[in-house]
C-alpha positions in Angstrom: 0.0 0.0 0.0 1.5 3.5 -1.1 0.5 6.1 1.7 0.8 9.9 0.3 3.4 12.1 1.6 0.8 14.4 3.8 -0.2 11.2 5.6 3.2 10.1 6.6 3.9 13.5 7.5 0.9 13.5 10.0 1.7 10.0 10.9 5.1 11.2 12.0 3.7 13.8 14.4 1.3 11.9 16.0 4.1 9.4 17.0 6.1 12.3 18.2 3.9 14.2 20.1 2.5 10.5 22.0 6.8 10.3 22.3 6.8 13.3 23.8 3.8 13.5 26.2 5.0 9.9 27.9 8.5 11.3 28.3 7.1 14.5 29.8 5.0 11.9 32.1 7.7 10.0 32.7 10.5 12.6 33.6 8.1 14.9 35.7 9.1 18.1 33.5 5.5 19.3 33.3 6.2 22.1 36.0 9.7 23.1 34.5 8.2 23.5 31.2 5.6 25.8 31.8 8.1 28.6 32.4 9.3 28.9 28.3 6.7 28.3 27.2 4.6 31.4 27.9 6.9 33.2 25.8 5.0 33.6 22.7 6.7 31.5 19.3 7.8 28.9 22.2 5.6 25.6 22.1 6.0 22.6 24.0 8.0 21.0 22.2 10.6 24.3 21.9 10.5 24.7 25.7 11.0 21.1 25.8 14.3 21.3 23.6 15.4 24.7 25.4 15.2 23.1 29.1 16.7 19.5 27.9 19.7 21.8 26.1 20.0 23.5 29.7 20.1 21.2 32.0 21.0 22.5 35.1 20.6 26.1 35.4 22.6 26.5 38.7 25.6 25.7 36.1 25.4 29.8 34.5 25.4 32.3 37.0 24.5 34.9 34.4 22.1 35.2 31.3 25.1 36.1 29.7 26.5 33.1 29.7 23.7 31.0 28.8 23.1 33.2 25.3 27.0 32.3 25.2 26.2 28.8 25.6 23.9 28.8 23.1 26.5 30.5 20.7 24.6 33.7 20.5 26.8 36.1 21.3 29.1 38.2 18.8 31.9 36.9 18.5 35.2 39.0 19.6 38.6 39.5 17.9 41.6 41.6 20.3 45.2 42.7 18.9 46.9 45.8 20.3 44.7 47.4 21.7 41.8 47.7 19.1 39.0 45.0 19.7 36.5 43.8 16.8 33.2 42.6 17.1 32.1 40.2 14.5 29.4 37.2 14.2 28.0 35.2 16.7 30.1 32.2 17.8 27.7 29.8 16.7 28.9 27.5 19.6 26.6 25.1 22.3 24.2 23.1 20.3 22.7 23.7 17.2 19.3 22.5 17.7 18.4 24.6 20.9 19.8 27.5 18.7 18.1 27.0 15.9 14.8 26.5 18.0 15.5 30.0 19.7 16.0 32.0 16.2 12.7 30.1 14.9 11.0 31.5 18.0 12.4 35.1 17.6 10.3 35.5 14.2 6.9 35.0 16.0 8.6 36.6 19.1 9.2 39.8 16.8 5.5 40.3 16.4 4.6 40.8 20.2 2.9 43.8 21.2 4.7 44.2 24.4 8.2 45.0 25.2 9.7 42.1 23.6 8.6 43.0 19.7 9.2 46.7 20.9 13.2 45.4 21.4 13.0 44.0 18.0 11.4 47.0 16.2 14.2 49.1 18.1 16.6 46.8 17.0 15.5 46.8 13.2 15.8 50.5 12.9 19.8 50.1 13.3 19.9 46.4 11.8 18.9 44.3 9.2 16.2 41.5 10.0 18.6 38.8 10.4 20.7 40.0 12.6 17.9 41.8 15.1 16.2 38.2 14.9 19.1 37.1 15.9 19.3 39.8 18.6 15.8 38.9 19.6 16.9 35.2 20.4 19.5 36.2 22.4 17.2 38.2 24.5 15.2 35.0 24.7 17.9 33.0 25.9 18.6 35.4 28.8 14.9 36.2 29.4 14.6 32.3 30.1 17.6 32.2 32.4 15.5 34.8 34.3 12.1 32.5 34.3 13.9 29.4 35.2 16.0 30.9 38.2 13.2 32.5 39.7 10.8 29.9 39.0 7.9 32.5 37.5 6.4 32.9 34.1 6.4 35.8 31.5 4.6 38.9 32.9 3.8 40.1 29.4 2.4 36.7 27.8 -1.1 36.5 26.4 -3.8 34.5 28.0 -4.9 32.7 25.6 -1.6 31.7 24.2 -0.5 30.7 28.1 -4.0 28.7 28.7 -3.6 26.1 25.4 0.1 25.8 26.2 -0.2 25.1 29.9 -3.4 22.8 29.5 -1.6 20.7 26.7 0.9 20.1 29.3 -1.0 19.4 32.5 -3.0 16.5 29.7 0.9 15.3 28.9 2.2 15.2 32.3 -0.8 14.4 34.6 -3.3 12.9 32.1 -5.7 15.2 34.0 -8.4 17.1 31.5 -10.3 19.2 33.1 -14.2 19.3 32.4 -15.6 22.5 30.7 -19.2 23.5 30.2 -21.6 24.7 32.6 -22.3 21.8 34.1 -24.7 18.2 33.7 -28.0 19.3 32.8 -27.7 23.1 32.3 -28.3 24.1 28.8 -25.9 27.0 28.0 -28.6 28.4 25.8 -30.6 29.2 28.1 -28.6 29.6 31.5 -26.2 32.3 29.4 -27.7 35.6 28.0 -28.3 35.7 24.2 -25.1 38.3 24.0 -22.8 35.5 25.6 -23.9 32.5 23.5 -21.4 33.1 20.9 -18.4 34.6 23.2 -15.8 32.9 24.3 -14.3 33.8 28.0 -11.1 33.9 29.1 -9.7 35.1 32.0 -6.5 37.0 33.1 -3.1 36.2 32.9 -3.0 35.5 37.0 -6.1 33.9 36.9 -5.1 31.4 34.1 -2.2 30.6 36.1 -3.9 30.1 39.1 -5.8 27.7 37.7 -2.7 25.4 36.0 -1.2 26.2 40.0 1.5 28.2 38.3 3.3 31.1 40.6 2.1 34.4 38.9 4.5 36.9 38.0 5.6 40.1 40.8 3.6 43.2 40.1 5.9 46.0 38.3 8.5 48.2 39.8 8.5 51.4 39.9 11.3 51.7 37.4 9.8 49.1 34.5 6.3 50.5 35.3 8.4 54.0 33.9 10.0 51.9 31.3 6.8 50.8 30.0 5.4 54.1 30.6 8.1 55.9 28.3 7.6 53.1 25.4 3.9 53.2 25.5 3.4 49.5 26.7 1.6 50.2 30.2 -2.3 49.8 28.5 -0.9 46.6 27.2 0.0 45.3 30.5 -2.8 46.8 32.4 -5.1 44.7 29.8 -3.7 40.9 30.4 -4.9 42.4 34.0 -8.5 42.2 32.7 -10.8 38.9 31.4 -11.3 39.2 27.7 -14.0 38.0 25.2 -13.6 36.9 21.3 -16.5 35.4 18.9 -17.0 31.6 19.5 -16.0 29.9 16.1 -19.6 28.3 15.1 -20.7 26.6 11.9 -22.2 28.6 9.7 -26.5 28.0 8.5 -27.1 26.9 5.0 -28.6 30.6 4.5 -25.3 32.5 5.7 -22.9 30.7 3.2 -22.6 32.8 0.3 -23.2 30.7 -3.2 -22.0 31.8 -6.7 -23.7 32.8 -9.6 -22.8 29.7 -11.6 -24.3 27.8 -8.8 -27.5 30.0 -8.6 -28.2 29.6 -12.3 -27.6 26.0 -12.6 -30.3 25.6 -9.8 -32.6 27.7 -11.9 -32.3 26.2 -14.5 -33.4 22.7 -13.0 
């Protein structure tokens, strides 16, 4: 039997993401993972390759040295006196690296202070090399999570809610049970405004609910940072609950039909 190439392609992830979930199960790396992977362009399975490329992070007593690790530093070139900056040393492994640069290009879209540092960055630069700037802010920003043990302050709740439930399923089997309850139709228990929007809450109160450590309110001296780069609504609003449309299938009557359509309908 010939399978097509999109079938072994799905194939292939399946058996890779049940690989992953039993070794997340196995290992107990469920809590450690959660950290990463509110960053946003870091999944699961990034987060998973970041930490396993880590290690022990007792072993860098700085963020610099872990972007150095991950050969994402400049690279520096000394002789009598003068000193040359050139590019990065491309040393540590290659995988976690390339995972982190990946990241930066979804990173570089973020509406707080992380895609602000690559916008800043671009105006001097060219894109590859503030991507590549962006990742190394990564790597230190995740030297920062994982030593303090709390998540992104700036991540999006929505983003932080399907990430962190994927892995609570992968590491504790545990799915949690949604809905309003056995026996209460949502139709009529919700008002007809809320029948079609879809909840969800706050950054603290989506990691309360994973029992995740929420982040430290802001210092007086980020709180001016943000401030000064016009970022503070932005925070203040993953303070609040937000509401989208619920995705629902569409009535025979809303789906738009073409003329060729119409007339061949006609004409029967």
């Amino acid at each position: 039997m010939i399978y097509s190439p999109k079938f072994l392609q799905r194939r292939r992830r399946s058996i890779t993401c049940r690989h992953h979930s039993k070794q997340i199960q196995t290992l107990g790396l469920a809590e450690k993972l959660c950290v990463p992977s509110c960053f946003l362009g870091i999944s699961n399975t990034t987060s998973a390759t970041i930490v396993a490329s880590i290690g022990d992070i007792e072993r860098f007593p700085a963020p610099e040295k872990l972007a150095n690790y991950f050969g994402l530093t400049p690279s520096v070139h000394q002789s009598a006196g003068k000193c040359y900056h050139g590019k990065i040393t491309k040393a540590g492994s290659v995988l976690a690296r390339t995972a982190l640069i990946q990241a930066a290009h979804t990173a570089a879209r973020d509406p707080g202070p992380l895609g602000h540092f690559f916008v800043k960055t671009r105006r001097r630069k060219n894109y590859n090399v503030a991507i590549t700037a962006t990742a190394r802010k990564l790597a230190m920003l995740c030297w920062q999570l994982l030593t303090t043990g709390k998540p992104y302050r700036y991540a999006k709740p929505a983003a932080v809610q399907a990430k962190l439930s994927k892995l609570r399923v992968a590491g504790s089997g545990v799915k949690r049970k949604t809905g309003m309850g056995v026996g209460v139709d949502s139709r009529v228990a919700r008002p007809p405004e809320e029948q079609y929007q879809c909840r969800t809450g706050s950054l603290p109160e989506v990691l309360t609910r994973e029992s995740v450590e929420t982040p430290d309110g802001l210092k007086p001296g980020e709180r001016k940072m943000l401030k000064d780069i016009d970022q503070l609504l932005y925070y203040e609003s993953l303070q609040l609950p937000s509401t989208r449309p619920r995705s629902r299938r569409k009535k025979d009557s809303e789906i738009p039909i073409k003329e060729e359509k119409r007339q061949r309908q006609t004409l029967k």
